[in-house]
Structures are given as C-alpha cells and as structure tokens.
C-alpha positions in Angstrom: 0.0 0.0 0.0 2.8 2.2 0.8 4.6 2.0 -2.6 1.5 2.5 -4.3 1.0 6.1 -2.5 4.8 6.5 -3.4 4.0 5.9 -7.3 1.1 8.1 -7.2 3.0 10.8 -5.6 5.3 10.4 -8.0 3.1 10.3 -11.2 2.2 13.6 -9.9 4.8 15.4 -9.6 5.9 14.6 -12.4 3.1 15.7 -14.2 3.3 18.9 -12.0 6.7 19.3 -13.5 5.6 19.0 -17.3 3.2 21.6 -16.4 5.6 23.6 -15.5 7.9 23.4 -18.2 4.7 23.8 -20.9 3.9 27.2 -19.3 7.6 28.5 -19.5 8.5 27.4 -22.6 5.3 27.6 -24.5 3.9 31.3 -24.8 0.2 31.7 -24.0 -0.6 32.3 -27.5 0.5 29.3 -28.4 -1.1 27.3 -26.0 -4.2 29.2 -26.9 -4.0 28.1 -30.5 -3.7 24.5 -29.7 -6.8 24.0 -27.4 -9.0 25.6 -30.5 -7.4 23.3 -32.8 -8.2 20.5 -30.1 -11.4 22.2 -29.8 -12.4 22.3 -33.2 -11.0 18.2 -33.8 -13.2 16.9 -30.9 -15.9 19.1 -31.8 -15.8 17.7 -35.4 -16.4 14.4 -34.6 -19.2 15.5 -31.7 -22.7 14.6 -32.5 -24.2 17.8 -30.7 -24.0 21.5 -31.2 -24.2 24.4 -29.0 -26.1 27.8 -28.4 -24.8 30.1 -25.6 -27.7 32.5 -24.7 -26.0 35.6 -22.1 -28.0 38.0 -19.9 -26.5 41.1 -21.6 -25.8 41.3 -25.1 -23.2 44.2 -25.6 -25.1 46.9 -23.9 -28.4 46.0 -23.9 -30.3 43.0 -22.3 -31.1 39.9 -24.0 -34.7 39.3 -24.9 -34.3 35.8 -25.3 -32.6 35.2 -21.9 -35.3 36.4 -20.2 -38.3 34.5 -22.6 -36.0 31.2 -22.2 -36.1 32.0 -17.8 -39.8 32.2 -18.3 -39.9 29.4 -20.8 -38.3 26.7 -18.6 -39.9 27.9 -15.4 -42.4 25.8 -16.1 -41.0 22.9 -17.1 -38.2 23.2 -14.0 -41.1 23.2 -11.7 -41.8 19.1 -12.6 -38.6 17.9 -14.2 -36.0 20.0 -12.3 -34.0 18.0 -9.4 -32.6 21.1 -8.1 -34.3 24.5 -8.1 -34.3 27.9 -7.9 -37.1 29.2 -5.3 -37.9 32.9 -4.8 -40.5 35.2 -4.4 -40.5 38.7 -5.6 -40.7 41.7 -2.9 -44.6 42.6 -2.8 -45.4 40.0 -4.8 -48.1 36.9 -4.3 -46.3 34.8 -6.6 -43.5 32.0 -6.2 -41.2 31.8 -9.0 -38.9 28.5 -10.0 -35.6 28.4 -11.6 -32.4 26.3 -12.7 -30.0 26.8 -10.4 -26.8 27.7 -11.0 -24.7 25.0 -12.9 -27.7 23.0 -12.9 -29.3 21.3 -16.4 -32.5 20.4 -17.7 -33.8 17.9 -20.1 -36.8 19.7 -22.6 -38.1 17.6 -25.9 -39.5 19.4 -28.8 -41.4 17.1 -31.7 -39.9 14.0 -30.9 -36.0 15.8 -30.4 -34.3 16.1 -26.9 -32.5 19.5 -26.0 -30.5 19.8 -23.1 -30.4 23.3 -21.2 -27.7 24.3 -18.9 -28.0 27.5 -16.6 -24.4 28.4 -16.7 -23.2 31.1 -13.7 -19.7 32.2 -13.2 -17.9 35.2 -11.6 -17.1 38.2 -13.9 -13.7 39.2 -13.7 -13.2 43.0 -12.4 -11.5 45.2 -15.2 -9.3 47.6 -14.0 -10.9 50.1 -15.4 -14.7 50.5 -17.2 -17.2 53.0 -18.0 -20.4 51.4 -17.1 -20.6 49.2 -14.0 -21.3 45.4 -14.7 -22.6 42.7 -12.6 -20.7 40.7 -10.4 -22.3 37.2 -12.1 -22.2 36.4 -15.8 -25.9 34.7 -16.6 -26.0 32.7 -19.8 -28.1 29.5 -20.8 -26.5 27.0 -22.8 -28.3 24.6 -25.5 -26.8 21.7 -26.2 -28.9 19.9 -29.5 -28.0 16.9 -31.5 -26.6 17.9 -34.9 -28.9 16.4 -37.2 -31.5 18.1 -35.5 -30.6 21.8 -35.8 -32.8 22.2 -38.5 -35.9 21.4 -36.5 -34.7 23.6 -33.4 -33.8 26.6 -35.5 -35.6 28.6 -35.5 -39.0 26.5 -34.9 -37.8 25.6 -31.4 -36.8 29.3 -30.6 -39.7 31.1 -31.9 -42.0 28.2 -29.8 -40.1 29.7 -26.9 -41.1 33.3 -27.2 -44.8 32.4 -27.8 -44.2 30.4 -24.7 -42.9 33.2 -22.8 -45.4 35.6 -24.2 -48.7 33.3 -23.2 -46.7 33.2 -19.4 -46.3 36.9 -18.9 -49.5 37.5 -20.0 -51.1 35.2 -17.8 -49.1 36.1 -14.5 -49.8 39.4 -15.3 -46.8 40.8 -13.8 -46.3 44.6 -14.4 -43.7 47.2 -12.7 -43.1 50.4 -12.1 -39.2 51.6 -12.8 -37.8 54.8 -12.3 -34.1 55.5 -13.0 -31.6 55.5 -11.0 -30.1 58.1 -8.9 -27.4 60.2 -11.3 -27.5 57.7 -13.9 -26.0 55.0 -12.2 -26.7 51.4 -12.1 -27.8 48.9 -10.3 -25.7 45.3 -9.2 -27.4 43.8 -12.2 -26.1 46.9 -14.5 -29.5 48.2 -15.3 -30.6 51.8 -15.1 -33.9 51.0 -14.0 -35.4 50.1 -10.4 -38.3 48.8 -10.2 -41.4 47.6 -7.5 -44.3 45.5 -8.9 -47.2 47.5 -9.9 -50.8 47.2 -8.2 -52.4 50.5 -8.4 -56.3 49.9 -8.5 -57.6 52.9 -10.6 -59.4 51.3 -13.6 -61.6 53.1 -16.4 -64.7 52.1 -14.9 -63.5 53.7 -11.4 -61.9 57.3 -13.3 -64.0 60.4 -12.4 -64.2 61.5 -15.8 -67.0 61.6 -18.9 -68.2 58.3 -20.4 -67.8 59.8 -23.9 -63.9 60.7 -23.4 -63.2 57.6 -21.4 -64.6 55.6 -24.5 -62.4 57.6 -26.9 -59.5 57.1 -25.0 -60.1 53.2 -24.8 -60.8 53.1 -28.6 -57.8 54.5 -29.1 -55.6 52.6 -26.9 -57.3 49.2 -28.1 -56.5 50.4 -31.9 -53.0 51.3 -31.0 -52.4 47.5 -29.0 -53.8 45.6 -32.5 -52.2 47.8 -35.1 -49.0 46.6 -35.5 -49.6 45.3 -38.9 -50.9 49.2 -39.9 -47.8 50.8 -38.1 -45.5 48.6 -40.2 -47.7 48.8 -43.9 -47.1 52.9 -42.8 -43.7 53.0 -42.2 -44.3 54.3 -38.7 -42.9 53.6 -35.5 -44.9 51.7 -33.1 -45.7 54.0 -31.0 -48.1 56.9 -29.9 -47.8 60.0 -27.3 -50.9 61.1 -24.9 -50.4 64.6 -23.3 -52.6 64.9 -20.1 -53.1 68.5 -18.8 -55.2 70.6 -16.2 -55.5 71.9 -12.9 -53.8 69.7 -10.0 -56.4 67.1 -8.6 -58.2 66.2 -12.3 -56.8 62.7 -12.2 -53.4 62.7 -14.8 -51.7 60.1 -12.7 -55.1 57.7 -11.7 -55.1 57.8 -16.0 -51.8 56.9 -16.3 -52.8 53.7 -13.6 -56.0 52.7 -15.8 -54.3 52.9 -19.3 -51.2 50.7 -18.0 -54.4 48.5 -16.1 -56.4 48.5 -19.6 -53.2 47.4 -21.8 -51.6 45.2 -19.5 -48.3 47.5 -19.6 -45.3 48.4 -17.5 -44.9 51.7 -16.5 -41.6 53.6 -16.8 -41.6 56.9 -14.3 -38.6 58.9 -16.0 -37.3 61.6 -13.5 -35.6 64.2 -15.5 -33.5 66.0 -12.5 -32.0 62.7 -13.0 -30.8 62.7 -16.5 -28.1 65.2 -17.3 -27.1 64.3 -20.5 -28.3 63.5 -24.0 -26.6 60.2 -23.8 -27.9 59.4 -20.9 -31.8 59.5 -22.1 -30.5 57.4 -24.9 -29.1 55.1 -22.7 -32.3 54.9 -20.8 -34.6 54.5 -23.5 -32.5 51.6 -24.5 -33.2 49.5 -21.3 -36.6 49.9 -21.2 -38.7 47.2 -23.0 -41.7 46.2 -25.4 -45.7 47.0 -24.1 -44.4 49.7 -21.7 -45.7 53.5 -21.0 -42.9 56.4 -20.4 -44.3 58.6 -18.4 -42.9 62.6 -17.7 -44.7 64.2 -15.3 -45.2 67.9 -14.8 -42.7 68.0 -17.6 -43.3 72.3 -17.5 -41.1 72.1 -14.2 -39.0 69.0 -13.7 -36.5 70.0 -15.6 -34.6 73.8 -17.0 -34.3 72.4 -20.8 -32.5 74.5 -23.1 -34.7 75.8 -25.5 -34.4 75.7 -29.2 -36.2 79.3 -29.4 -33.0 80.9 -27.6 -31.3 80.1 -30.7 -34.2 81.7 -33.6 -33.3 84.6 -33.5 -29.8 85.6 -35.1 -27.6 87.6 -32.8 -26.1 91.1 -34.5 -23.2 90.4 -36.3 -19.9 91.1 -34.3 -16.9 93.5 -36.5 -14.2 91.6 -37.4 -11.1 90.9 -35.0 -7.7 91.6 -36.7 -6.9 88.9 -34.8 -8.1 85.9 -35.6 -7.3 83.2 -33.2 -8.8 85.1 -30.1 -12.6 85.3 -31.8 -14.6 83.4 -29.4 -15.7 80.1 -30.7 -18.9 80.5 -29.7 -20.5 77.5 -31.7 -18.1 75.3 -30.5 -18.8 76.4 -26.9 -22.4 75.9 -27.1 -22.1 73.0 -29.0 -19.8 71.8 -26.3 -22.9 72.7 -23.7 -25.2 70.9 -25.5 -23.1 68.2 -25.3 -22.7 68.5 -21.5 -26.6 69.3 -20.4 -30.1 68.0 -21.4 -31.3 69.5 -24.3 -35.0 70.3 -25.8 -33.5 68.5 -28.9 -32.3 65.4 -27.1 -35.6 65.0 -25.5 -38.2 65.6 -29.0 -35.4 63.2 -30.6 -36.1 60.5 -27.3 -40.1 60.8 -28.2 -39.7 61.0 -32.3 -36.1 60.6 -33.3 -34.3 57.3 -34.3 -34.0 56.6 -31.0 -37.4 56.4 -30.4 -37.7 52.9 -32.6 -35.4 50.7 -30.9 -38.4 49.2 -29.4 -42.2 48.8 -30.0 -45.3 48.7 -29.0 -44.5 52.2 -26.5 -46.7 54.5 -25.4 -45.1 58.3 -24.6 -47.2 59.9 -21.9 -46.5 63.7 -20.6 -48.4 65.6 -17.5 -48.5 69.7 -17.2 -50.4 71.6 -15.0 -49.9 74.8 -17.7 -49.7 73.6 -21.5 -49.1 77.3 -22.3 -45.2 76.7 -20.5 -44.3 74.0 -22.9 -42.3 74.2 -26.6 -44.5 74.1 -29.2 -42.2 71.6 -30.6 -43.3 69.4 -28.2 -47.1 69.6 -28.7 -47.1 68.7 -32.7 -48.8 65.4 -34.2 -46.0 62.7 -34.0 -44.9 63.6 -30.9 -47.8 63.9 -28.7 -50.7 62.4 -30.4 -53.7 62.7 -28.6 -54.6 66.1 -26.1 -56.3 65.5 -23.1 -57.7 68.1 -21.1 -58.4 66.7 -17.6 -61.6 68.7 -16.7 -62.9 69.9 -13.1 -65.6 67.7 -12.0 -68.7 67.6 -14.2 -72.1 65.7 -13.1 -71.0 62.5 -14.8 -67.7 62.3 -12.9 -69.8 62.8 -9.7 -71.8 60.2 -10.3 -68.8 58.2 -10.7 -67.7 59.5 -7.4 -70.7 58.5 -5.8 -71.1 54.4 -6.7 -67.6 54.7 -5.6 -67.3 55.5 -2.5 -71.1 55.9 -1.6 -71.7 52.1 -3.3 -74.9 54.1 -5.5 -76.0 52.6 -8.1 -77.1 54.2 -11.4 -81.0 53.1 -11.3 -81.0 54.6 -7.4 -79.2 57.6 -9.2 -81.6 58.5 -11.8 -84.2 57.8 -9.2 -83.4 60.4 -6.8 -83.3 63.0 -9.6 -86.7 62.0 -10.7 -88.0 62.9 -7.1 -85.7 64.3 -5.5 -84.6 67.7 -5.2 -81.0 67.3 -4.1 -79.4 65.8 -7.0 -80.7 68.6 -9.4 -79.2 70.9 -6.6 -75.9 69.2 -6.8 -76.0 68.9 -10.6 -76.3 72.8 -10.9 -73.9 73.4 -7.7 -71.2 71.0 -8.9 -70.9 72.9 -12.4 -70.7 76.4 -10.5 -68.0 75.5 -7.9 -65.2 74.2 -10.5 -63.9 71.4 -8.0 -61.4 69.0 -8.8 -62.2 64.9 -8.6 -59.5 64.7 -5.6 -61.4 67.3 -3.9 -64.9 65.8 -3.8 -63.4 62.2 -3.5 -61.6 63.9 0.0 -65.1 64.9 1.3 -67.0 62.2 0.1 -63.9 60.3 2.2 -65.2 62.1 5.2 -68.3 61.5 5.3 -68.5 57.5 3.9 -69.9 56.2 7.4 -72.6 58.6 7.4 -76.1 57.8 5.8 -76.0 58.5 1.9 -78.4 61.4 2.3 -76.2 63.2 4.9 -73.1 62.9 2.8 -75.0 64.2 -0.1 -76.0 67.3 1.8 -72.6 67.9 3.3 -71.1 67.8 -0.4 -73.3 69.8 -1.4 -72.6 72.3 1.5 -69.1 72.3 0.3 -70.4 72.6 -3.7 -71.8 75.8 -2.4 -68.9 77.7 -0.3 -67.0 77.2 -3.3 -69.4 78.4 -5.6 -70.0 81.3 -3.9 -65.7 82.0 -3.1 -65.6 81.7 -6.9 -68.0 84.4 -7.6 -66.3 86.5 -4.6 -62.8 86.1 -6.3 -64.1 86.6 -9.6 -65.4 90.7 -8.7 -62.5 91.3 -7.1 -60.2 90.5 -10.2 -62.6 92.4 -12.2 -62.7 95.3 -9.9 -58.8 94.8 -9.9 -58.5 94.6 -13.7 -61.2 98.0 -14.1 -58.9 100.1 -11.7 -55.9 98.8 -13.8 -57.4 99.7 -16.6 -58.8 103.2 -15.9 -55.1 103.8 -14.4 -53.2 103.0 -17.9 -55.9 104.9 -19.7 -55.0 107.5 -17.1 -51.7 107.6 -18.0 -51.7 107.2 -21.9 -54.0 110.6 -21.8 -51.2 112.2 -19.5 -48.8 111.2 -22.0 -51.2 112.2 -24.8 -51.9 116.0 -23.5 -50.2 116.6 -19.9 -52.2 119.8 -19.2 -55.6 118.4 -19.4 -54.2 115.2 -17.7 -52.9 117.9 -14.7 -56.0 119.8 -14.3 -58.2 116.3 -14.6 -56.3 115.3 -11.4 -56.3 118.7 -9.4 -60.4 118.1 -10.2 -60.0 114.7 -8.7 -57.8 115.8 -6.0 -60.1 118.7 -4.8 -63.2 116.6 -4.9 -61.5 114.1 -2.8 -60.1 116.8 0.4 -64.3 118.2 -0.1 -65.7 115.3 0.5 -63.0 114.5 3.3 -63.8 118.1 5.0 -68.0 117.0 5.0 -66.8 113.7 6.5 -64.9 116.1 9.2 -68.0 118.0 9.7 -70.5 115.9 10.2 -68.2 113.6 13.2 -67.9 117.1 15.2 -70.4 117.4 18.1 -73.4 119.4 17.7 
C-alpha cells in the first residue's frame, strides 16, 4: 500500500513538472492556438452542437434570456432535481428556476434539447465605463446535430410564444424609475423597479363616459395595429399629453391605461438625467408593451430651449486677430453636449432613438400647457390632447357608486323625485372642484347615511361656488382700476395739461368730500 502512494506521488509530480515546463517554454498564444485546434478536432467528430444565450448582449439586455427563464420555469417546476425558489418583494407569486450550474432535459417534436444554466464570476477590469454585474448569466443549448434544422428557428420562436402566453397570464407589471445620477444597479440596469398594483381602472376614473370611450378606442386600436404601423412605415408608438388643474386625475389615467393594456410603466425623473446620452441610454433598457411617463414636464427640468437660438444675434466687427474670436459654436455645442437639451428629448419621443423598441406609449403631464415648446405639442410627438376637466355631473356620479356604493337606477331615481341631486347637478358645475377634492369629502363622510353625505357635499359645492363668484369681482374690480389707471396715463402722455387739471379736479373733490366727513363727526 505504501509503494503504491509513493507511485502516485510520484506520477504527480511529475506531471506537475511537465506543467511547468509547458507554461515556460510555451507562450500563452501558443497554448491558446492549440486548445482551439483540439477544440475544433473533438468538436468535429461531436454529435451535438451548441447555443450560448447571455444575460446582456453588448449593452443592452437579452430578450431571449429572459423569454428562455420564463420558458423553462415551467417545465423546472416538474422535471427539475434542483431549483431555484424565490419570491419577488410585494409580490403573491412564487417563482422556480435552474439553479446555478444545474441542467434540464426539454423535448420538442420528438428531439431532446439539453439546457444548462451556466453562472460564473465576472472578472473586475481595472478600469470601465459602465458598471457590470458581479455574475455572468447565460443558458447553454446543447442539440443533436442532425436536429438543428428542426430547433432553429422553430424551437426558438416556440419559446417566445411560450414566454409571451406566461407573462400574460401572471400578469406581472412594474413600475421603474431610473436610477439616482444615472448609475446602475448590481445587475447593470438603469432601471429600479417595484411590482405594480395600483387599483384605478376606467370604470373607477371620475371623468365623462364619452372621453373615457375615446381614450379606450384609441388605446385598443394602438395595441392591435402593428400590422398598420408597419404597412405605414411608422414607428410603433403613440404619445398622450394629459393636462389641467392639479387634482383632475393625470396620474389615476396613467394607472387605468397601464391597467387596460396590460403595460409596465416607466416613471422617468428628468433631475435625474443630465445628459443626452444618458436619455438614450435609458430608453434603450426599457422594453416592449411599456408607458414612459414625464410628469409635470413644464417644471421638472430647465431644458435648453431651441427658441433661444431663432433669433440671429447682430453680427460682431471683425477681430484683426483671428485666433482670439470666441468660438462661440463650439462652446455651445460643447454645452449641449454636457446638459439635457430640448432636442435630445423631442429626438427620445420621435427621433431614431425612439424605434429601438415597439409597441410604447409616450405619456407627458403639465399643469400649464401654455409653458411647454410648441415643438413638443405637434402630431407625432404627442398624439392625442387631453384636457383633464374639473368635476362635471357624470364624474360625480362616478364618485358617488364609488365611495357611496350608489348605483345608477338609485341615481336617476333620486333626480326623478328628489330635489338634491338637481341641486348638486347645478352646484357642482358652478363650484369648479377637482375629482380629488370631492373624492376627499366624500372620504369624510362615507360612514354617514348617503343622504347626509350628499348634503354635506353639497354644503361644500356651495362655499365654493360662492368663493368663486367672490374672487371673480375682485379681479374684475382689480383689472377695471388697472385699466382706468393705464388709460390715465396714456391721456397724460397724450396732452399733460388736461391730464394735470383732470387730477387737481379729482384731487379737490376728494379733500371736499374728506372736510363733509370732518363735519358731520364734530359734536353738535
């Protein structure tokens, strides 16, 4: 036994000094060359080929590494002898996985494929632009050779239908925003995200049946016409631009559209984003059947307007030297470069940029549509206008089935014979309150009987009504008095003597009437 452990010792030493000797007298490139000629000799005489499939392909994320996760999911759930458990923060839903290393066994018309999750450590370059993981994520597909015909692309494109049908059924959506400063998260995505459950719904928005039919029509024509986009030559994509007075319900129809289509929702925050490049970038990361919303887009961010350059600035004289003329095109290009730009964000809604993805859905939010670029408000860019209105009768109603749980036969009931709906019909035109501000006292008062509730809205329909009116003489009083004043003035500029003696007139009828006021407070 003991000369046996003396041979193997031996054995490897001396294969320990071979190795040796290969690695000093062979260069690396040389021993490089040889394994891919070994490579290439064994794999020539293989009966299988393979398909590596990586998390991130160059700079962007890999479509099919994600539909081939979803894909065997289900099939790892039954087959799998190791898996991947987790469950997503917030979530309801378990999700299974290969683990790492681990392989799978999937057939496809009568042909076995063999799937591999392969995970290994990322080596740390001494020096990169853009962070990367700390993992490198790939699946590898190992198929017979004389089957590669069946598996490509058959097998693939059976994947992504697959994948598709699962997404849609799990009904997963998210809501992202981008990361602080433009920097990325462990995975190397720009994007954070928490799963998306906000409730607000069509049928729930306080807003008029008419428009809220429109606006589904629309948004059901835009999900089914991809065929029309690409007979047009257009990108696949369409802009709504939501405006009104704080309170009208922008972000609850940002909530029902993504709700309605089934669509993740993209939050970009602008104060974030200092660069061109870096809304490229962003756009880039985000994916198919998504809404980018830009809210209050009049004040989130200072852009540099295009109008600043329209008009031509007076030509300067000529400098007998040449070479100290400022550059100035150079230095603003040079600013451009360096800041967010009016032009880089039209060309992130309508430029090239904006078709390295489909089926997307632009949305912007102002409180004051007279603040923003014209540029921004053409066809193309922003599609579809929507003014988000004060609270009409219809959106009361609304209100009322739900959080008062009224139906619409009780509704039309009580304005047959009752008096207080018709008094709340004419009150809640007059009063020019918001959705959020009747859905606050309706809030209020939801524990009380419906007929209290109704009278204490339409308490609260009134006071405002009648502050309106209030506010509404004293700007005209205001704008009258401002008036007479500039007419006052123009008349002074016009002839300065009548103007004079018009206000000594004034002046003297003013200390008369102040000396009768004088008179009649003295004692008798």
């Amino acid at each position: 036994m003991k000369e046996l452990w003396t041979s193997v010792a031996s054995i490897l030493g001396a294969l320990a000094f071979f190795q040796s000797l290969l690695y000093s007298v062979f260069p690396p490139e040389f021993r490089q060359a040889i394994c891919k000629l070994l490579h290439r000799f064994f794999g020539f005489f293989s009966s299988y080929c393979y398909f590596d499939i990586t998390e991130i392909d160059g700079v962007s994320t890999n479509e099919l590494y994600g539909a081939v996760q979803l894909y065997l999911s289900s099939s790892a759930s039954v087959s799998a002898s190791r898996l991947s458990l987790c469950r997503p923060l917030n979530s309801s839903a378990f999700t299974f996985g290969l683990s790492n290393n681990d392989r799978l066994v999937d057939s496809f018309s009568g042909s076995t494929a063999i799937w591999e999750h392969v995970v290994i450590q990322r080596t740390s370059p001494s020096f990169s632009w853009r962070p990367f993981p700390d993992e490198k994520r790939g699946f590898t597909l190992r198929i017979s050779k004389k089957d590669k015909s069946l598996f490509i692309p058959r097998y693939l494109d059976h994947i992504m239908e697959v994948a598709a049908s699962i997404s849609r059924r799990n009904q997963d959506r998210h809501l992202y925003t981008n990361c602080r400063s433009g920097s990325m998260d462990a995975r190397g995505h720009p994007w954070e995200s928490v799963p998306f459950k906000h409730p607000s719904t069509f049928d729930t928005l306080a807003m008029d049946p008419k428009r809220k039919n429109d606006i589904m029509e629309d948004l059901r024509d835009f999900a089914a016409g991809q065929n029309f986009y690409h007979k047009t030559g257009r990108a696949w994509k369409r802009g709504y631009l939501l405006y009104g007075p704080p309170g009208t319900g922008k972000s609850s129809m940002i909530a029902a559209m993504a709700n309605f289509l089934g669509y993740d929702i993209y939050d970009l925050e602008l104060t974030e984003v200092h660069t061109n490049s870096e809304l490229r970038k962003l756009l880039m990361k985000t994916t198919s059947k998504s809404i980018i919303v830009i809210e209050d887009i009049d004040c989130s961010v200072s852009l540099t307007n295009r109008s600043s350059n329209s008009f031509p600035s007076p030509p300067h004289p000529p400098s007998p030297w040449p070479m100290d003329e400022p550059s100035s095109s150079s230095a603003n290009a040079t600013s451009s470069a360096k800041s967010l730009t009016l032009s880089g964000l039209l060309n992130f809604t309508d430029g090239l940029w904006s078709c390295c993805g489909s089926e997307r859905i632009f949305v912007f939010t102002t409180n004051h549509i007279e603040k923003l670029d014209p540029a921004l408000l053409r066809s193309g860019r922003m599609d579809m206008h929507i003014y988000m209105n004060y609270c009409s009768f219809s959106a009361l109603k609304i209100l009322l089935r739900n959080y008062m749980g009224m139906e619409e036969n009780e509704m039309e009931a009580l304005e047959e014979t009752n008096e207080l709906m018709r008094e709340l019909q004419i009150a809640v035109e007059a009063a020019e309150i918001t959705p959020a501000d009747v859905s606050e006292v309706l809030i209020k008062n939801r524990r009380h009987d419906k007929r209290r509730a109704l009278e204490e809205l339409l308490t609260v329909l009134k006071e405002r009504a009648l502050g309106r009116r209030e506010r509404a003489m004293v700007e005209s009083s205001e704008r009258k008095e401002t008036e007479e004043e500039e007419e006052q003035e123009k008349r002074a500029l016009d002839s300065p003597e009548e103007a004079d003696s018009e206000m000594d007139g004034k002046d003297d009828e003013k200390q008369g009437m102040e000396t009768e006021t004088e008179e009649e407070m003295l004692p008798n």
